[in-house]
C-alpha positions as CSV (number, residue, x, y, z in Angstrom):
1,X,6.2,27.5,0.0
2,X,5.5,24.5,-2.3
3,X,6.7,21.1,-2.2
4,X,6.3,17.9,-4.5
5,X,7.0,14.2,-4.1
6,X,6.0,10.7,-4.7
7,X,3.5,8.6,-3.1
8,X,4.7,4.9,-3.3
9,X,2.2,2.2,-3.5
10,X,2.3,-0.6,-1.5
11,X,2.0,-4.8,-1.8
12,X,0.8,-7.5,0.8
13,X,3.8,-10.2,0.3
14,X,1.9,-12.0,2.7
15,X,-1.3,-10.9,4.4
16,X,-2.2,-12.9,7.5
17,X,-5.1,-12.5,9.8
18,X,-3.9,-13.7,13.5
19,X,-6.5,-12.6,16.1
20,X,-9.4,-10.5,16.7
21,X,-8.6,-8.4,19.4
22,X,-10.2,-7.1,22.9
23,X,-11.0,-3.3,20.8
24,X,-12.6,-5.2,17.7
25,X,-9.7,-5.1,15.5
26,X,-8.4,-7.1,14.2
27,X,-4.3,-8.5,14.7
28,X,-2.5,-8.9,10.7
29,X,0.8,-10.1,10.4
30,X,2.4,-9.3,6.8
31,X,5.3,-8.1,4.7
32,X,4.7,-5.2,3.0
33,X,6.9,-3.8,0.2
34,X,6.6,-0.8,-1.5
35,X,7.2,-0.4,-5.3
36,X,7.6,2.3,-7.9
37,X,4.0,2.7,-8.7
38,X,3.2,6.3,-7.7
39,X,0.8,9.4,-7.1
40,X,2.0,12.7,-7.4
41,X,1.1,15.1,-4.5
42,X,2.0,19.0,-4.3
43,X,1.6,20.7,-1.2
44,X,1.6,24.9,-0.8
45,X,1.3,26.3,2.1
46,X,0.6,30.0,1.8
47,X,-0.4,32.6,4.6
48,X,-3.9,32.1,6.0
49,X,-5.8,29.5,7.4
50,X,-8.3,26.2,5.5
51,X,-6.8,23.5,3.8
52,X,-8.2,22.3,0.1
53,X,-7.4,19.0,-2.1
54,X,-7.5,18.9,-5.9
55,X,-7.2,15.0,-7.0
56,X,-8.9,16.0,-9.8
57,X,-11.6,12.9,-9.4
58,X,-15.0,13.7,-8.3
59,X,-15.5,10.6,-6.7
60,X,-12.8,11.4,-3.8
61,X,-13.3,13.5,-1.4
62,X,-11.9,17.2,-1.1
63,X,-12.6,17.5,2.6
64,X,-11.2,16.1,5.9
65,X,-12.7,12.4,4.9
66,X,-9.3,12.2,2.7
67,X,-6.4,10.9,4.2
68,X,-4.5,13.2,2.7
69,X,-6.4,15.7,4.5
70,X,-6.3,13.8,8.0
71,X,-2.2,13.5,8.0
72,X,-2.0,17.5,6.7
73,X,-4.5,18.3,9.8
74,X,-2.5,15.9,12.0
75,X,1.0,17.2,11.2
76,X,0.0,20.3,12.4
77,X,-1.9,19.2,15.5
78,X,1.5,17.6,16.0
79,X,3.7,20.8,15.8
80,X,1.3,23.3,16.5
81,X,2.5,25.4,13.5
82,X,-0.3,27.9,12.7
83,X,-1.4,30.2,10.5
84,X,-1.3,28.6,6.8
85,X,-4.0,27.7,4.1
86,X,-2.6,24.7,2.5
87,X,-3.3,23.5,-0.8
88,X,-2.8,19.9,-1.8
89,X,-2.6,18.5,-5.3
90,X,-3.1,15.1,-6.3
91,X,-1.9,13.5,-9.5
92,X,-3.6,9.9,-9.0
93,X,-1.6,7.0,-10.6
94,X,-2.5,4.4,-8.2
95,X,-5.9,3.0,-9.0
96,X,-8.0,3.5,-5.7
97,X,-10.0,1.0,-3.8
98,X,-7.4,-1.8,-5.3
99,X,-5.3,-3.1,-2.2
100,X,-2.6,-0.9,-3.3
101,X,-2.5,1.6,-0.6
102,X,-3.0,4.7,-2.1
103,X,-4.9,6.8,-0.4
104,X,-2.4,5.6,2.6
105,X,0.3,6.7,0.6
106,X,-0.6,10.3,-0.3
107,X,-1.4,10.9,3.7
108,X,2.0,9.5,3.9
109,X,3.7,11.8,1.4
110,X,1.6,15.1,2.7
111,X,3.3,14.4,6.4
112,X,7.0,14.4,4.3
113,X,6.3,17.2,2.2
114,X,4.9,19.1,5.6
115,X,8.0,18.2,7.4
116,X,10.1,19.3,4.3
117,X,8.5,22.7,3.9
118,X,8.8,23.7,7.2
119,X,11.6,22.2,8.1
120,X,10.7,20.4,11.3
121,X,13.0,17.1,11.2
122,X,11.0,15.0,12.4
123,X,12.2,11.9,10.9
124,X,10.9,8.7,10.3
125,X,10.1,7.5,13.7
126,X,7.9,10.4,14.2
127,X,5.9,10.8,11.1
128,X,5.3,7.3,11.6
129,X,3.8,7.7,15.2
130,X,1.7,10.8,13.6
131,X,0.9,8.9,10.7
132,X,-0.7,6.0,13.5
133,X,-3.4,8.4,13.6
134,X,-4.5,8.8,10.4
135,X,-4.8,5.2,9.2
136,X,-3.5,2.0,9.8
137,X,-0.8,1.3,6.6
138,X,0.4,5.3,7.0
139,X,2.7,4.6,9.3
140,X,4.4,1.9,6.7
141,X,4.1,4.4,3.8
142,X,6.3,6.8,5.0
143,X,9.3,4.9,5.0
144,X,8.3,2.0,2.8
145,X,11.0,-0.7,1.7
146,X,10.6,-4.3,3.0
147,X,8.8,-4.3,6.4
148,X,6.8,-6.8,8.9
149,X,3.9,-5.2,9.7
150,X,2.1,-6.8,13.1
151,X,-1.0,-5.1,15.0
152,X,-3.4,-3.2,13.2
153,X,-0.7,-3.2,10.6
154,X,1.0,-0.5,12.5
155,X,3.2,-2.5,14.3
156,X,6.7,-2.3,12.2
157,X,10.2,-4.1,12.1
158,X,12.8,-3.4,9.1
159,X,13.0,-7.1,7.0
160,X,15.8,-7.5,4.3
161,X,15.4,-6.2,1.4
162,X,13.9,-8.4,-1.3
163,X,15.7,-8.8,-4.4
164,X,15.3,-6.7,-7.5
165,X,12.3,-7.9,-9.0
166,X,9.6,-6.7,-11.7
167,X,6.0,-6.6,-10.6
168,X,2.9,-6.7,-12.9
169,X,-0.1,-5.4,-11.6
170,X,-3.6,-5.9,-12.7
171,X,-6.8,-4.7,-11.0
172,X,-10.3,-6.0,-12.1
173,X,-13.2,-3.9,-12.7
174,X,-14.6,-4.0,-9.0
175,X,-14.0,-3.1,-5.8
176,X,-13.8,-5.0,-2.3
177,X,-15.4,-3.5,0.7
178,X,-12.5,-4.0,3.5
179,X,-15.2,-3.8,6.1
180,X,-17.4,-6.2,4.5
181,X,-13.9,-8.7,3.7
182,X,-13.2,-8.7,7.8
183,X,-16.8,-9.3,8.6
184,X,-16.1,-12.7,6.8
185,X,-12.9,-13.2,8.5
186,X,-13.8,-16.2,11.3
187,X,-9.5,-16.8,12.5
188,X,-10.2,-20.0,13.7
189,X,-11.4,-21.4,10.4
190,X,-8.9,-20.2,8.3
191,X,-7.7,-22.6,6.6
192,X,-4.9,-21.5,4.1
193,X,-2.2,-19.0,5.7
194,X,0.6,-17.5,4.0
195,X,4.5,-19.1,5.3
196,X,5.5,-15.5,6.5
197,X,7.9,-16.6,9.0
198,X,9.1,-18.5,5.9
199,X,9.2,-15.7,3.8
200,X,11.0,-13.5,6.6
201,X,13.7,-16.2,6.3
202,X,13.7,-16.5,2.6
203,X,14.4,-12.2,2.4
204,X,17.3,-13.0,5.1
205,X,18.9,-15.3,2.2
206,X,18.1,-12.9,-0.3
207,X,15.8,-15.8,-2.1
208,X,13.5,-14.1,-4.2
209,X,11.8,-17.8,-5.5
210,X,11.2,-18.8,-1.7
211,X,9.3,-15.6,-1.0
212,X,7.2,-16.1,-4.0
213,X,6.1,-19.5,-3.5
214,X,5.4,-19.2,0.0
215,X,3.1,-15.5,-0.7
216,X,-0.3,-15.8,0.1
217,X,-3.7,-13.3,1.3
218,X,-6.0,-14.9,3.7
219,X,-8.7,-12.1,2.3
220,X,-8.9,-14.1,-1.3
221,X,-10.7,-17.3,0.6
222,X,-13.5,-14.9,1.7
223,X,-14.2,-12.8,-1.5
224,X,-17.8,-12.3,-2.8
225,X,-19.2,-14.2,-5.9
226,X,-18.6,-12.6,-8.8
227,X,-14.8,-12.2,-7.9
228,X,-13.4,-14.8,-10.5
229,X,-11.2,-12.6,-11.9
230,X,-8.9,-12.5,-9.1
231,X,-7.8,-15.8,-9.5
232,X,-8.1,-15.5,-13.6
233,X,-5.5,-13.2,-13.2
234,X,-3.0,-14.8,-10.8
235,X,-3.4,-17.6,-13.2
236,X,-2.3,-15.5,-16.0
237,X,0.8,-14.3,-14.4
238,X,2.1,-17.6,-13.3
239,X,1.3,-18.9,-16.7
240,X,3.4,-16.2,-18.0
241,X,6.6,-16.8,-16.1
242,X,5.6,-15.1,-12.1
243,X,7.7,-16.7,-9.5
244,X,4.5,-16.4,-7.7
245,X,1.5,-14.3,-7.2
246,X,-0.9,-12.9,-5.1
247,X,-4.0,-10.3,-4.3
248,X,-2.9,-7.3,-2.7
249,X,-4.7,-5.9,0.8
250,X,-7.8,-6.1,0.6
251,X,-7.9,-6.5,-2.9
252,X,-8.9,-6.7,-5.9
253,X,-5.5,-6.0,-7.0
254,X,-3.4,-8.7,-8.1
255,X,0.2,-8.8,-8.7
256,X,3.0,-11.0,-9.4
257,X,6.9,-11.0,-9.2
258,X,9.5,-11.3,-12.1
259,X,13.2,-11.5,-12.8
260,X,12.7,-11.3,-16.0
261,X,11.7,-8.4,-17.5
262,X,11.0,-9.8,-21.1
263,X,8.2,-12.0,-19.3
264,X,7.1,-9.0,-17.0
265,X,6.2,-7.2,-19.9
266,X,4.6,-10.2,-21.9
267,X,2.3,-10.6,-18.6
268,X,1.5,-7.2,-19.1
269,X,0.5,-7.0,-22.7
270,X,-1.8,-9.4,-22.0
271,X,-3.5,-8.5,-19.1
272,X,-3.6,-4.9,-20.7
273,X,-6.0,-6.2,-23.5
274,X,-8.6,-6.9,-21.1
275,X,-7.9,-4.9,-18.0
276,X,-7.2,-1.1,-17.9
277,X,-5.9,-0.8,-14.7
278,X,-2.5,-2.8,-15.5
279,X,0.8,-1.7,-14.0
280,X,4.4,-2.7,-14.4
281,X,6.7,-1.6,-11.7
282,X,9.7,-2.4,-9.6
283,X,10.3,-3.0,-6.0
284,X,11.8,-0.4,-4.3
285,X,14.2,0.7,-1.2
286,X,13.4,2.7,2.1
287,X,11.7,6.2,1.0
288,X,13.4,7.7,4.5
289,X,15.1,6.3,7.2
């Protein structure tokens, strides 16, 4: 029995840090959206027992430390379904340790595939609730589309849909320790906040230019020296036409939204020339409801 799907990447609209809470974690409130940027995962499941994971990259892991791993052993401690060595394949697209939510979304498109295979119908709500398990923006990823996320980032409401934009991503050649970025997180000193209650209201009226303007990621007034390029890059987009633009998660991604697409692509030729890992993309609907 083999399956294959997509694994959708994911954007911070607005990443907001509320609280540090009673079990150390921390309280976020954001928008996520998911866009068109995407791994490729195949999942067999074949008569037996073990579970192995070919991403072809020797710097991820092929055990149980991948998430991808965690939601297949998950699924099954959900359903008790028994009996199977299941192979996963991983086609990476999304560039990991970026903010972009891939390794989230491949855990997320395993529990799909899983649930397609053998046909257990869980549905959203469920995969979600499995998902909760296996990392905090899984749950999000398996449905995707234009959510609030509240909690750990677990915590999820449906949001209008933003318009139809373009997106231009561009990642920098480093990487941001998450652990290392909440360490430096003091709530009461923050200073700059993203408006998402604004942009909540500005998806209602379907007003692409007041979510962009009011998008912002607490994490970017914490980053380590030698982390110029974030902003280098969000000054590039708005210089070539983003409505706004902002670092992803926990970064180092950056991205900006576009209506046009003549200006999307002219952002990225010339982020291209000096960064590798630079995407174009689309927003995109629910995965599942």
């Amino acid at each position: 029995m083999v399956e294959t799907g997509l694994a959708y990447a994911k954007l911070n609209i607005s990443l907001d840090i509320v609280s540090k809470m009673d079990d150390g974690y921390h309280n976020m409130k954001m928008v996520m959206q998911s866009i068109n940027l995407c791994d490729e995962i195949t999942v067999e499941c074949v008569s037996g027992s073990g579970l192995k994971i070919d991403s072809g990259l020797p710097y991820l892991p092929g055990d149980e430390r991948n998430i991808a791993s965690k939601a297949a052993l998950a699924y099954y401690a959900h359903t008790g379904i028994s009996g199977f060595e299941t192979k996963i394949k991983i086609e990476k697209r999304i560039p990991v340790c970026a903010g972009l939510g891939g390794g989230s979304a491949d855990g997320a498109c395993v529990l799909r595939l899983l649930d397609r295979i053998f046909q257990t119908n869980l549905g959203a709500d469920v995969l979600e609730e499995i998902g909760r398990g296996v990392g905090s923006d899984v749950p999000f990823c398996i449905a995707g589309g234009t959510r609030l996320a509240e909690g750990r980032g677990d915590v999820l409401a449906d949001l209008a849909p933003i318009p139809d934009c373009y997106v231009v991503i561009c990642k920098p050649p480093f990487s941001c320790s998450t652990p290392e970025l909440f360490g430096r997180i003091r709530c009461e000193k923050i200073r700059a906040r993203p408006d998402t209650d604004g942009i909540v209201a500005a998806l209602a009226a379907g007003d692409l230019n007041g979510v962009a303007r009011r998008m912002y990621n607490v994490f970017e007034d914490v980053l380590p020296r030698g982390s110029r390029d974030v902003n280098a890059i969000k000054y590039a987009l708005n210089d070539h036409g983003a409505l706004g633009a902002a670092m992803t998660g926990s970064g180092p991604a950056v991205f900006g939204l576009f209506i046009d697409e003549g200006e999307a692509r002219a952002a990225f030729a010339h982020l291209a020339d000096r960064y590798k890992d630079t995407f174009i993309a689309e927003t995109t609907g629910k995965i599942m409801v």
